[in-house]
N, C-alpha and C positions, 0 to 999 in steps of 0.2 A: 311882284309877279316876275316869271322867270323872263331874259330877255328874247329868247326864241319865241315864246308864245303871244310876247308884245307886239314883236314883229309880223308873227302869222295873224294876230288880231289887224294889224294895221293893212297889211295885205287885203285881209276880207273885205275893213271896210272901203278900201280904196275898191275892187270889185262893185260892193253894193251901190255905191256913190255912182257906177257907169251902168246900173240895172241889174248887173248878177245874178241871179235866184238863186242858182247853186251854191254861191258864198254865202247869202243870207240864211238859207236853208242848215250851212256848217252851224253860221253863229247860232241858231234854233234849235238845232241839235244839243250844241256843248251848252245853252242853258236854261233849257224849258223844265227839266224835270227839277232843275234846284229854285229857281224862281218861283215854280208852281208848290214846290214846300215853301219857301220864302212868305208866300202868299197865303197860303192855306193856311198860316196857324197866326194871319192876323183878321181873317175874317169869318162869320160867324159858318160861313154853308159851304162845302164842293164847288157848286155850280157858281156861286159867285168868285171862286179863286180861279175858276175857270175861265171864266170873261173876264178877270182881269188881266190873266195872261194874256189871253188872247188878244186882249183890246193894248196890252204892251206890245206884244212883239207887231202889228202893226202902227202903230206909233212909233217904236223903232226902223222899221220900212220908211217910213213918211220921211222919218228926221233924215236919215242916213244918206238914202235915197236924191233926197232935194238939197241935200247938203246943208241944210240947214242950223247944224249943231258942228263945232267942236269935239271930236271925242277924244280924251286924251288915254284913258285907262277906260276901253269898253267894260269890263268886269263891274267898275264903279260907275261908269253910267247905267247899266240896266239894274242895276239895284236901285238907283238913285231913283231910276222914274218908278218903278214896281212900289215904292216906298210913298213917287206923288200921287202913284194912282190909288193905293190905297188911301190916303188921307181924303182925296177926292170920292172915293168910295163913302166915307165916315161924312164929310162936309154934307155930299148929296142928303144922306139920312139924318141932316140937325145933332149929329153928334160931333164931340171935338176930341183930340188925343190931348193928352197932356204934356207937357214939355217939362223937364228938371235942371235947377241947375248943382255942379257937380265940382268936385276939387277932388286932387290926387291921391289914390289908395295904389296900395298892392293889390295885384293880382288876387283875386278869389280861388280860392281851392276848387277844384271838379266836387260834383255830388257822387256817393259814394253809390258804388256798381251795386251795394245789394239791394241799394230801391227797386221797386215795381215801376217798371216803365210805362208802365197806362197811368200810375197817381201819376210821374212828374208830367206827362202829359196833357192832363187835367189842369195839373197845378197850371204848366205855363198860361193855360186861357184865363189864368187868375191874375196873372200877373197884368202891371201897368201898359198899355201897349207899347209906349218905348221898350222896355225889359223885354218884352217878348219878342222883339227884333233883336236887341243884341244878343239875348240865347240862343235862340235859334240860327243868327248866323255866326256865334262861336263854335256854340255844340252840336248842331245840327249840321250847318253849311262847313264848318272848320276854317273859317277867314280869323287871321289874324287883329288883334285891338287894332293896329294902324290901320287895317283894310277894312276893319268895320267904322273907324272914323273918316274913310273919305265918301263910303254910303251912306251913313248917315246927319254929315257934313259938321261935326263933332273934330275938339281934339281930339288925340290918343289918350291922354291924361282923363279926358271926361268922357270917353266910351269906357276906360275900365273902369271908374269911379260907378258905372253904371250898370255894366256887367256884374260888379262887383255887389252891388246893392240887390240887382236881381236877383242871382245866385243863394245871398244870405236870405230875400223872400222866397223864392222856392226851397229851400230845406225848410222852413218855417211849415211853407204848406206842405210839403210832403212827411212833416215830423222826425224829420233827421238834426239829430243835435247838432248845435254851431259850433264852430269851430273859430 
């Protein structure tokens, strides 16, 4: 993360820590629409990606606010919780995600532009829910493998090991030859 926008994060949260609304309102702005994708393609309906955000950014309020938490890189703390709230989400309904464990690959190739962007979109809900958090915050969100290893609390070596696993099941489902 660049270090000016470190900074203006830290700024903010030092505001929301003395009640702010208008800093809080900045941090809500720079991440409501990417967390509300974030969230919507790991859960089945709208309205439920909905209440998650919403029930994050005030848990974010609470934390920040009462000072409760550490935050060292805001960007990887609201992923971090979007990420508990969903599994909270899954626990509530008796289901579990699954966990993988992983070892060091190269980088995966992108899927090639002339797919139909509604199959790979499909496909992703096909994919394992880890997988569909790392795609989505590669190809979707555009965070880097280290950025997506401190959300998802992963090496770098075992987010791309899993990115990279992704990747080769969605061409699988979309019918694009491997590479």
């Amino acid at each position: 993360m660049q270090t000016s926008r470190r900074i203006e994060e830290e700024i903010l949260l030092f505001k929301i820590r003395h009640g702010d609304e208008a800093a809080f309102a900045k941090v809500y702005d720079r991440y409501v629409d990417a967390l509300f994708r974030f969230v919507r393609f790991r859960v089945p309906s709208q309205e439920q990606a909905q209440d998650i955000t919403s029930e994050l950014f005030l848990k974010l309020w609470q934390s920040v606010s009462k000072n409760d938490v550490r935050i060292n890189n805001l960007q990887a703390f609201v992923y971090q919780m979007a990420r508990n709230l969903i599994v909270d989400y899954y626990r509530s309904a008796q289901e579990t995600l699954p966990l993988e464990q992983a070892a060091e690959v190269k980088d995966a190739k992108p899927l090639s532009s002339e797919v139909n962007l509604s199959e790979v979109e499909l496909a992703i809900y096909k994919l394992k829910p880890e997988w569909q958090e790392v795609v989505v915050l590669a190809h979707i969100e555009g965070f880097k493998p280290r950025e997506i290893a401190r959300i998802i609390n992963k090496s770098p070596a075992a987010t791309r090991v899993i990115l990279h696993r992704a990747l080769q099941e969605l061409k699988k489902l979309v019918g694009e030859p491997q590479t």
